[in-house]
N, C-alpha and C positions, 0 to 999 in steps of 0.2 A: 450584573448578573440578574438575571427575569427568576422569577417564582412563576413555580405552576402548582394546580391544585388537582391533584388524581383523586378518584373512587376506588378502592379497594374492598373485595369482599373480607370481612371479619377474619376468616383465618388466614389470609394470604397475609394481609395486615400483621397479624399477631405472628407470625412465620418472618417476616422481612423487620420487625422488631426486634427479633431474638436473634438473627442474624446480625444485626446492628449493634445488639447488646455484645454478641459473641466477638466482634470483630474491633469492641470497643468505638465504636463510629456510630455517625447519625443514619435514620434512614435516608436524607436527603444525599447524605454523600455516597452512598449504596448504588441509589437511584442516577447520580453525577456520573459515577465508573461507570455503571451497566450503559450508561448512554453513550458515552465518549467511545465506549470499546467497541459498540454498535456501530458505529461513524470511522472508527479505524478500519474495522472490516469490511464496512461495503468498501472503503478507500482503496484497501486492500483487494479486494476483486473484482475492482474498475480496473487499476494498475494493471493485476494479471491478465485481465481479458485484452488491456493494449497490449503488453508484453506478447502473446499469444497472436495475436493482428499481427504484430510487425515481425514476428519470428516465418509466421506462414508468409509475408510479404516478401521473404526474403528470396524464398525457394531454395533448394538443391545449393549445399555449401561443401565444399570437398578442398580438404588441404592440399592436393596434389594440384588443384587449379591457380595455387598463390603464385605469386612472380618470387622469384630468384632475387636473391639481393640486389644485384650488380643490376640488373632490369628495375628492380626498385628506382634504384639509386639515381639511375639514368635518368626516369621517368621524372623524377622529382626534381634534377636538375634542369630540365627543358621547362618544367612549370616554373621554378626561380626566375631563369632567364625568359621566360615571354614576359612576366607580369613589371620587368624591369625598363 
């Protein structure tokens, strides 16, 4: 684990203390959450923005467009049999 060394102005300081006291925790580990949960969220709105990519990539989805079992089935077995 790296150490880092921040400047904080006096009362934010004396604010993120009392927090840490309240919370029974260091400020370092205050500072550990706030950072990790920053890093889950942009992760999180990288994900959704490909989510959102590949949904428009998709275009126009209509269940009335799906094949029929029996058309499935079929389909799936001519794939079996070429790859054999």
């Amino acid at each position: 684990m790296k150490n880092v060394t921040i400047s904080l102005p006096a009362e934010v300081y004396r604010r993120v203390r009392i927090k840490a006291a309240e919370q029974n925790t260091s400020i370092s580990a205050l500072v550990r959450e706030f950072l990790v949960s920053v890093g889950d969220e942009a992760d999180f709105a990288r994900r959704k923005q490909l989510q959102d990519e590949v949904l428009r990539s998709i275009g126009r989805f209509r269940a009335q467009n799906r094949l029929e079992r029996g058309k499935l089935h079929e389909r799936s077995s001519k794939r079996t049999r070429a790859l054999r």
